[in-house]
C-alpha positions as CSV (number, residue, x, y, z in Angstrom):
1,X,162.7,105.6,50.8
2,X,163.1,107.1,47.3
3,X,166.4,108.6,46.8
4,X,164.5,111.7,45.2
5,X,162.2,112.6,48.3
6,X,163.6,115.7,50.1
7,X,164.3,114.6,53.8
8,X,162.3,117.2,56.3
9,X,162.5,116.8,60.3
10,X,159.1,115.9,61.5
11,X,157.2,114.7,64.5
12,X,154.9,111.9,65.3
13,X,152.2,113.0,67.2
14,X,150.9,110.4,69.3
15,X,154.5,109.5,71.3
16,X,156.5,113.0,69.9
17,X,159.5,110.7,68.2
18,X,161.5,113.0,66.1
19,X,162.3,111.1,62.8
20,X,164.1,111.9,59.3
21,X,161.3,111.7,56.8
22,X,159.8,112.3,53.7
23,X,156.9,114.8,53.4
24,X,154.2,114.5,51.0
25,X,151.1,116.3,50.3
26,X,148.4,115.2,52.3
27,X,145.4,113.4,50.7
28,X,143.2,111.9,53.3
29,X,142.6,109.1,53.4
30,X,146.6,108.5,52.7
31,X,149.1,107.5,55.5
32,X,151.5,109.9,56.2
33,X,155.3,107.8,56.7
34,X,157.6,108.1,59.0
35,X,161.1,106.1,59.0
36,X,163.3,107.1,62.0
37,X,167.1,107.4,61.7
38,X,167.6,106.9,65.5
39,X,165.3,104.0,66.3
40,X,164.4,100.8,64.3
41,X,160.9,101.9,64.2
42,X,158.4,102.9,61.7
43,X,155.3,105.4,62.4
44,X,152.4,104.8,60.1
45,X,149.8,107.1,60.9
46,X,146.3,106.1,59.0
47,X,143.6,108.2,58.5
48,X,140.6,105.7,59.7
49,X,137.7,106.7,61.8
50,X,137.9,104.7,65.5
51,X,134.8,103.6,66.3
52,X,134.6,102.7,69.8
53,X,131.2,101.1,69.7
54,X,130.3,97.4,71.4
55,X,129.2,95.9,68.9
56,X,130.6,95.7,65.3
57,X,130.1,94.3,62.0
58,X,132.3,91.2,61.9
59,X,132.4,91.8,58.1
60,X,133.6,95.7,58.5
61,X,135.9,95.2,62.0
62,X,138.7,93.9,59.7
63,X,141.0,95.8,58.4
64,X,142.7,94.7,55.0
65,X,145.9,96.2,54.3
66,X,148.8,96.1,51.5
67,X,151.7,97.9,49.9
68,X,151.3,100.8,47.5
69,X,153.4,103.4,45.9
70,X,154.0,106.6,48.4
71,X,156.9,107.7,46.7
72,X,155.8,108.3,43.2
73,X,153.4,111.7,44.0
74,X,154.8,114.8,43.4
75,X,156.9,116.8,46.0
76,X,155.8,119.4,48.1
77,X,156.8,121.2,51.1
78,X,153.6,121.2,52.8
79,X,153.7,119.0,55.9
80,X,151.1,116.4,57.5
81,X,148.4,117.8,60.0
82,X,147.5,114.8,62.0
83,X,144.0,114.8,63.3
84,X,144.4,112.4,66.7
85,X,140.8,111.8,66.8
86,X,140.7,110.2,63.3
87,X,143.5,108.1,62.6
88,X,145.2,105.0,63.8
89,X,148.9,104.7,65.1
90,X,151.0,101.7,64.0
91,X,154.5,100.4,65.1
92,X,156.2,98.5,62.4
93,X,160.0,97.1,62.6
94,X,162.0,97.7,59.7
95,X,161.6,94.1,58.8
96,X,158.4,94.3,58.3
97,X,158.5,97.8,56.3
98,X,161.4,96.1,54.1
99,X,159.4,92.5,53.6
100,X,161.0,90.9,50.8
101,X,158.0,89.3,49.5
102,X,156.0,92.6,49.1
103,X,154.9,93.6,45.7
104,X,157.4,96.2,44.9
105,X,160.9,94.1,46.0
106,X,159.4,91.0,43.8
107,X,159.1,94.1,41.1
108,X,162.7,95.3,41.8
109,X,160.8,98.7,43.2
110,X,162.4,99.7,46.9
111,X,159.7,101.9,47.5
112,X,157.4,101.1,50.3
113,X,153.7,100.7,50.0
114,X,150.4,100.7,52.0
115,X,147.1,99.8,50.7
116,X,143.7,100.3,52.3
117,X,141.9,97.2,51.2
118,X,137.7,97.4,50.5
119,X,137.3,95.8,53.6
120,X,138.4,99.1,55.2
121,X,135.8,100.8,57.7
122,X,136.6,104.3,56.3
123,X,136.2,103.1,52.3
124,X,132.4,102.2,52.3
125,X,129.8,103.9,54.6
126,X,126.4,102.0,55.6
127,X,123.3,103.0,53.6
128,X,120.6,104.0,55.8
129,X,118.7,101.2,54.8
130,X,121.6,98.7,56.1
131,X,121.2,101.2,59.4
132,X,117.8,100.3,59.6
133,X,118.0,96.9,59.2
134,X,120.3,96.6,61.9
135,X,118.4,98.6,64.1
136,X,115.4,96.0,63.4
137,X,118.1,93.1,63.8
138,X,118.4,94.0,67.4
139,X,114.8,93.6,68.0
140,X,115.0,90.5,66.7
141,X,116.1,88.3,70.5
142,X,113.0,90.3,72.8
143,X,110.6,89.4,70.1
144,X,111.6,85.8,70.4
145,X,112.0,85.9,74.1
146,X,108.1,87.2,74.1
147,X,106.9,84.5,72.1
148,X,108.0,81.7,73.6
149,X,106.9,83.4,77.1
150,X,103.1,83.8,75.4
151,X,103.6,80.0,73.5
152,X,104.1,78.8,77.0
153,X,101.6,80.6,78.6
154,X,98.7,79.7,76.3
155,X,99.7,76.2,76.1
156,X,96.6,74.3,76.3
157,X,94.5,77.6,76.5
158,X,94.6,78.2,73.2
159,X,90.9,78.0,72.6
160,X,90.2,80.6,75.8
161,X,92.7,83.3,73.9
162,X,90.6,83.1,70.7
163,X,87.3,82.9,72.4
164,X,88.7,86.2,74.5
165,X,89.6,88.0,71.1
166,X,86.6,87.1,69.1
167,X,84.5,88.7,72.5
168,X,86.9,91.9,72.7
169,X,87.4,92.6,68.8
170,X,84.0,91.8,67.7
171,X,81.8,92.6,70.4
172,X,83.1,95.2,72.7
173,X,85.3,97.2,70.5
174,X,82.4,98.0,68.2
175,X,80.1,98.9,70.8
176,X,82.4,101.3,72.0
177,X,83.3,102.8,68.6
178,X,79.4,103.1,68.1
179,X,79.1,104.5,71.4
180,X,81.7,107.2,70.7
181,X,80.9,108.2,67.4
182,X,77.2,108.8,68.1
183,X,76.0,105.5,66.3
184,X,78.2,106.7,63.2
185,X,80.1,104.0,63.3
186,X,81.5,100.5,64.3
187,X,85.0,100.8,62.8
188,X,87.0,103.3,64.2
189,X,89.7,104.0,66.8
190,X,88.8,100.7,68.9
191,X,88.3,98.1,66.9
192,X,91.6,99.3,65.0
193,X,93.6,99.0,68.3
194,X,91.7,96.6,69.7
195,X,92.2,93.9,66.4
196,X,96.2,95.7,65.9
197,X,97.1,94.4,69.8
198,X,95.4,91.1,69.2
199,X,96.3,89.9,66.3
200,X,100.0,91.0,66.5
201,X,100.1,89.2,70.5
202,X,98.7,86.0,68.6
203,X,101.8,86.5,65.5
204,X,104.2,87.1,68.1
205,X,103.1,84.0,70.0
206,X,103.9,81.6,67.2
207,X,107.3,83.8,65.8
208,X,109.4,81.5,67.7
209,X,108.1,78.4,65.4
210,X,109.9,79.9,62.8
211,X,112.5,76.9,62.6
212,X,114.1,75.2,60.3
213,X,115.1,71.5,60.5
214,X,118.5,72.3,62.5
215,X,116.6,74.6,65.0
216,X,117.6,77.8,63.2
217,X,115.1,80.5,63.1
218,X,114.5,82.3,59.6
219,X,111.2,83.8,59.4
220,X,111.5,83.7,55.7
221,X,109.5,80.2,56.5
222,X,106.5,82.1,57.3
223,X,104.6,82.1,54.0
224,X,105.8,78.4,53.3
225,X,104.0,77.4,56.9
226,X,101.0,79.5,55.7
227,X,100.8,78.0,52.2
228,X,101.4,74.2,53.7
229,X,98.8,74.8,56.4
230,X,96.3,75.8,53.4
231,X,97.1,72.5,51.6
232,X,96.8,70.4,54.5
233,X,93.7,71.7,55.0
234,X,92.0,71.5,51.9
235,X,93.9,68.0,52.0
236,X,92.0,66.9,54.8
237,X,88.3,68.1,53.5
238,X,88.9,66.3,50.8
239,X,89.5,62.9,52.5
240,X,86.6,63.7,55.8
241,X,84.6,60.6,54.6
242,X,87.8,58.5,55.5
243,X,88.2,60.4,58.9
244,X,86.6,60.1,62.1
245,X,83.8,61.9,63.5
246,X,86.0,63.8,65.9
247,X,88.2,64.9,63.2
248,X,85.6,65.9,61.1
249,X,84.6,68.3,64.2
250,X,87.8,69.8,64.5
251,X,88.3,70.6,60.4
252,X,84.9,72.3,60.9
253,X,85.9,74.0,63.6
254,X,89.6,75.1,62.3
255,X,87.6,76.8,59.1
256,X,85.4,78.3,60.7
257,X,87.8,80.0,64.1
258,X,90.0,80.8,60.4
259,X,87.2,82.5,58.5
260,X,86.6,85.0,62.0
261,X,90.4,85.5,62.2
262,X,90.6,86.4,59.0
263,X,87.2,89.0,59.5
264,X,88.7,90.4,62.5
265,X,91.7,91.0,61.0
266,X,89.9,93.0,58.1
267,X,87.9,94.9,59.8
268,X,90.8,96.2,61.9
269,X,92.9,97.0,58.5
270,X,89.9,99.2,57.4
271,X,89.5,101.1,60.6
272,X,92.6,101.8,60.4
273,X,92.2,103.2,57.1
274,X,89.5,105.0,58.0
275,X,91.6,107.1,61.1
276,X,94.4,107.8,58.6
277,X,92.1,109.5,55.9
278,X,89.9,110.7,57.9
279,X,86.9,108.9,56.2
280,X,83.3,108.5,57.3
281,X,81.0,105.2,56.8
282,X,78.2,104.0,57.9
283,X,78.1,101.2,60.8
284,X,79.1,97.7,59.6
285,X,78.2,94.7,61.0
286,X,81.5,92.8,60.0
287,X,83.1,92.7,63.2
288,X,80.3,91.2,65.5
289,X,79.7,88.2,62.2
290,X,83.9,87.9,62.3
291,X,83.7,87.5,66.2
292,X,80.6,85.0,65.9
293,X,82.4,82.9,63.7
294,X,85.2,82.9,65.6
295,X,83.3,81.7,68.7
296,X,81.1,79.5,66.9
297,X,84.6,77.9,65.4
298,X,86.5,77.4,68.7
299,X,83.5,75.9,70.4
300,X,83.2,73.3,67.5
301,X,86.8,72.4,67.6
302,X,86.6,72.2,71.6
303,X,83.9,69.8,70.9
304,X,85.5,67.7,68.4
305,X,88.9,67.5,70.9
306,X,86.3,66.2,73.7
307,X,85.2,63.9,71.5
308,X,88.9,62.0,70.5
309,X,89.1,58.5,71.9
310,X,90.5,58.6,75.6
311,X,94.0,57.5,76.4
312,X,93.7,53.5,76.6
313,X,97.4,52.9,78.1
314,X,98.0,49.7,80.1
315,X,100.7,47.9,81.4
316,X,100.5,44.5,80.0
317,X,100.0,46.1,76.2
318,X,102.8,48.6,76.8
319,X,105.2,45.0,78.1
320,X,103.4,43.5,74.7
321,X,105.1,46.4,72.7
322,X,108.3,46.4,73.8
323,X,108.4,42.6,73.4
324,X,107.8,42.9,69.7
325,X,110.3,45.7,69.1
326,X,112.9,43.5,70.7
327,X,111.8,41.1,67.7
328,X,112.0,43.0,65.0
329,X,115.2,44.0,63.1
330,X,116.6,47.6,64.2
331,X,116.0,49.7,61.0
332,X,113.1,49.0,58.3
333,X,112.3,50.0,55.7
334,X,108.8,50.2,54.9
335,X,108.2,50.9,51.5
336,X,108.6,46.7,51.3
337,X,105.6,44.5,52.5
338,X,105.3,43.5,56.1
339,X,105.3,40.3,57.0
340,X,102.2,38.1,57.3
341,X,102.7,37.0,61.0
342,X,103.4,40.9,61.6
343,X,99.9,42.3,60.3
344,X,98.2,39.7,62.6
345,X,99.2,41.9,66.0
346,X,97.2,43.5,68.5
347,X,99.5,45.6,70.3
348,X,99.6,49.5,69.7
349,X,103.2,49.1,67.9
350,X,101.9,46.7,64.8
351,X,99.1,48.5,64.4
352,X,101.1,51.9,64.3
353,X,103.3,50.7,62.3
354,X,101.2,48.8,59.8
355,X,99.4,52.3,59.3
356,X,102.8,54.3,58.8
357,X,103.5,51.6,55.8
358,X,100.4,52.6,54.1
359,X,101.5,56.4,54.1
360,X,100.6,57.9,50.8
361,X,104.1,59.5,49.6
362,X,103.4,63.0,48.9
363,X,106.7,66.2,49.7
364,X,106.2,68.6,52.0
365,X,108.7,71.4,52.9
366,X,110.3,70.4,56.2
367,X,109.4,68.4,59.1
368,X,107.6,70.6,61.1
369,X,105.1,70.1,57.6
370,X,105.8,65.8,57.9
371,X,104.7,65.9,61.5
372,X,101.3,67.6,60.8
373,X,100.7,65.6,57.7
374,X,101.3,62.1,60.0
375,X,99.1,63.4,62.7
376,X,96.1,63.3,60.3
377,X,97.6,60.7,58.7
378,X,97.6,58.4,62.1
379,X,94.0,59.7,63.0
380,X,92.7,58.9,60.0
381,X,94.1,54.9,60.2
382,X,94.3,54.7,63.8
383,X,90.1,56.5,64.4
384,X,90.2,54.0,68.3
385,X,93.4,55.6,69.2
386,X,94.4,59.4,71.0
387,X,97.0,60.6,68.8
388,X,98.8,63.6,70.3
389,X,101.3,66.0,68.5
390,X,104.0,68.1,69.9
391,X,103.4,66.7,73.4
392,X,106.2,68.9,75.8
393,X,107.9,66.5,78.2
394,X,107.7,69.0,81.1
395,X,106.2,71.7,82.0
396,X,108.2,74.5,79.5
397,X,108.7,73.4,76.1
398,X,112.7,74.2,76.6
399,X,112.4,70.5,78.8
400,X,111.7,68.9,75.3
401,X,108.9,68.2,72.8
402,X,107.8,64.7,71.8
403,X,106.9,65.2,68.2
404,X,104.1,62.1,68.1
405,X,102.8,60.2,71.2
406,X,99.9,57.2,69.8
407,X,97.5,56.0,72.7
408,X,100.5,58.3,75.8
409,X,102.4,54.9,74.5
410,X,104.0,54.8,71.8
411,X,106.5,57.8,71.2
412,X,107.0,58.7,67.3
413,X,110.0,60.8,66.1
414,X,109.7,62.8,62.6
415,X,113.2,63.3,60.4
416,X,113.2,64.9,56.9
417,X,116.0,63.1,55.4
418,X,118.9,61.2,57.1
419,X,122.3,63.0,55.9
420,X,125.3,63.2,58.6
421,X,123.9,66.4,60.5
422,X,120.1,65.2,60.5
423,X,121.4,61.9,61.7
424,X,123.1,63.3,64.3
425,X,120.3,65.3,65.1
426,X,118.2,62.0,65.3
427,X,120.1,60.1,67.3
428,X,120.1,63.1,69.6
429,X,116.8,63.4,69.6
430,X,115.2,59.6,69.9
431,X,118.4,59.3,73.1
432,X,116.9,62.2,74.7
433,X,113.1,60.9,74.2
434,X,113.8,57.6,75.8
435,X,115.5,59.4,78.8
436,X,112.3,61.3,78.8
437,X,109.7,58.0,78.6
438,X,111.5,55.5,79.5
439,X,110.1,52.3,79.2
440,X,108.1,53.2,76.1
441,X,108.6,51.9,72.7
442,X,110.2,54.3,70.3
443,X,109.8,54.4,66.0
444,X,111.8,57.4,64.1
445,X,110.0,58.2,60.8
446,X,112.4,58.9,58.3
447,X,111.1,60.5,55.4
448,X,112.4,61.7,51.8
449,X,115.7,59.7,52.4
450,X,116.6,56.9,49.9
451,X,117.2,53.4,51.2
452,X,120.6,53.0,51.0
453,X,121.3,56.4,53.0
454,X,119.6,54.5,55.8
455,X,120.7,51.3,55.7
456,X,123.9,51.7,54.5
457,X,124.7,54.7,56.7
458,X,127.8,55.5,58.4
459,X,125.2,56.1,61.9
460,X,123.4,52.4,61.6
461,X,125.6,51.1,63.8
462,X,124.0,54.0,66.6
463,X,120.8,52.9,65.5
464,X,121.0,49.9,66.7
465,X,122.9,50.6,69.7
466,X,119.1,52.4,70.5
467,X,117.7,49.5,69.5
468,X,119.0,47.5,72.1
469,X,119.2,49.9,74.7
470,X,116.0,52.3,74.5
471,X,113.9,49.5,72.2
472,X,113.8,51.9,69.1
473,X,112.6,51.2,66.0
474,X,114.0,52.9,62.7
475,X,112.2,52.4,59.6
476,X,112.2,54.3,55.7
477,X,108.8,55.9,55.1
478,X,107.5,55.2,51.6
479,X,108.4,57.5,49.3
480,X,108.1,59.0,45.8
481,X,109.5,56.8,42.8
């Protein structure tokens, strides 16, 4: 304490313990200090708001603190008025008050000091953009709990929720906005509610597949998936005179169920427009052409799905396979030639894997990208086989999802590099497939990884622990350069 203060008796309000002091003007947010003569104690009394609430910031719950000069502001008489409700009471022993290796004893200054660091809750206040944004961030776990309750509900009834939408947005919601209006018009309150509850169900049905490679959701990956999707596409139409006919059916069919989405979706956004300003129009037939095309495109893709080869598993071809994994070496790398007595097998396993070595190295953004890009890939070398892709294990996706599955035999894992943590996660992954299928042969794809991070790796050895136990197959996928 500065021999200069003038010593007043004082109280501290939370436990009444009457102290020898010095008092100093009070300028909130300032600690007022309290040194007692009669105890070894020290009564700092801050002036922090207490906020009570469950949940807190992690970066704003801490509370920085260091020494800084209290005894160098001018002298007055006025004494503190503590407000309970808005500060914090702290104990400190002497020791701590008088720490040698505080700023002002390494400076030769005895005077005590307290500093409210920026990490303080009282020194920065949250915008009320940040408010909002946490307000939305708590949306955030329903909206994925509702997706993956629709995801699993529509699983394998896709084609029934489209055709449902393309009848209810483009067929009975104009009706009944022509109806209402006095055959005025076809876009109004209806169609806009009918095409808003819709469209966002079918969004918030695939929000969940907003992953990354390590299973974290950022929905930042939206317009990537969007973009990929488009490229894939066009991808594909370009090479449909390599493809087979039932692909062919299902590209048609995906462009055109795409081209009424996409109608639907439009002709919702302008009723809407419409009810906001109040404007008129004339009855427009782009609903009921969006909902035909939509129709028109899930009946062509149904068709083409009917028309993939049917599953030709068997138990003397599946024994076949799992012989010749037991005969070739644990990892490959496939960016090298086969061998000659390789390319002349019949099983499902040489010929799946003598069409992954002619894989034409292109990048794509993630593996979620890779798996789609193999699927069409595989039907295009493999037109005799069934090639299925995210096949789920159980009956709830959360039981596990095979990525590939050739001819329900041959069980095809997808990894976008092979680093420590994506290794791990491979291993994982292939262990928990063979507990899934056992009995079947198993190849992980590894993709954009160069050859020595593969062969050389510090996990090889697991690899062919798998090898021998499950009868997995590891092998490089060609790549760039």
């Amino acid at each position: 304490m500065p021999a200069e203060a003038r010593a007043v008796e004082v109280a501290c309000p939370v436990c009444r313990h009457q102290a020898r002091g010095s008092a100093f003007p009070v300028e909130a947010p300032l600690p007022v200090l309290l040194v007692a003569d009669t105890e070894p104690r020290t009564h700092l009394l801050l002036d922090l708001p207490v906020d009570d609430s469950d949940e807190r910031d992690p970066a704003t719950a801490f509370i920085g603190a260091a020494l800084v000069d209290t005894a160098a502001r001018p002298l007055g008489a006025t004494q503190a008025r503590v407000d309970l409700d808005a500060r914090t009471h702290l104990l400190l022993s002497p020791s701590e008050v008088n720490d040698d290796d505080a700023t002002g004893a390494a400076s030769g200054d005895p005077r005590t000091r307290l500093l409210r660091g920026p990490l303080s809750p009282g020194s920065e206040r949250k915008t009320p953009l940040a408010t909002g944004a946490t307000q939305l961030g708590r949306l955030v776990p329903p909206l994925l709990g509702l997706s993956r309750a629709l995801d699993e509900a529509l699983h394998g009834r896709w084609a029934w929720a489209l055709a449902a939408l393309a009848v209810a947005c483009g067929f009975v919601a104009p009706t009944l906005d022509y109806l209402s209006s006095d055959g005025r018009s076809t876009l109004s309150m209806f169609t806009f509610t009918c095409a808003l509850v819709g469209c966002g169900l079918l969004l918030v049905a695939l929000l969940h597949q907003l992953r990354n490679d390590a299973g974290e959701w950022q929905p930042k990956l939206a317009v990537s998936r969007v973009k990929t999707a488009a490229e894939q596409l066009i991808e594909s139409f370009e090479q449909r005179a390599k493809s087979p006919r039932y692909l062919q059916w299902l590209l048609v069919g995906q462009a055109l169920s795409l081209v009424g989405l996409a109608g639907l979706a439009w002709a919702g956004w302008l009723s809407g427009v419409r009810l906001l300003f109040g404007l008129g129009g004339s009855p427009s037939s782009l609903p009921f052409v969006s909902g035909l095309f939509l129709l028109a495109g899930v009946g062509v893709a149904s068709y083409g799905a009917r028309a993939a080869p049917a599953l030709k598993f068997s138990l003397q071809e599946s024994g076949d396979s799992l012989a010749a994994v037991a005969d070739l070496p644990p990892i490959m790398d496939l960016s090298e030639p086969l061998p000659e007595a390789f390319r002349s097998g019949t099983t499902t396993l040489h010929r799946t894997l003598i069409a992954l070595s002619q894989w034409s190295p292109r990048h794509w953004p993630g593996e979620a990208a890779y798996r789609a890009a193999l699927e069409r890939h595989l039907q295009r070398h493999l037109p005799d086989r069934r090639i299925e892709r995210e096949r789920w294990v159980g009956r709830s996706r959360r039981e596990g999802v095979i990525d590939l599955v050739v001819d329900g035999m041959v069980v095809i894992g997808v990894k976008h590099g092979f680093h420590d943590e994506c290794a791990e996660r491979a291993i994982a992954q292939m262990a928990g497939y063979a507990r899934a299928w056992s009995g079947k042969p198993m190849i992980l794809a590894i993709f954009e990884a160069p050859s020595a991070a593969v062969m050389a790796s510090s996990r090889a050895d697991a690899l062919v622990d798998l090898h021998n136990e499950f009868a997995l197959l590891s092998v490089r996928m060609p790549a760039q350069g």
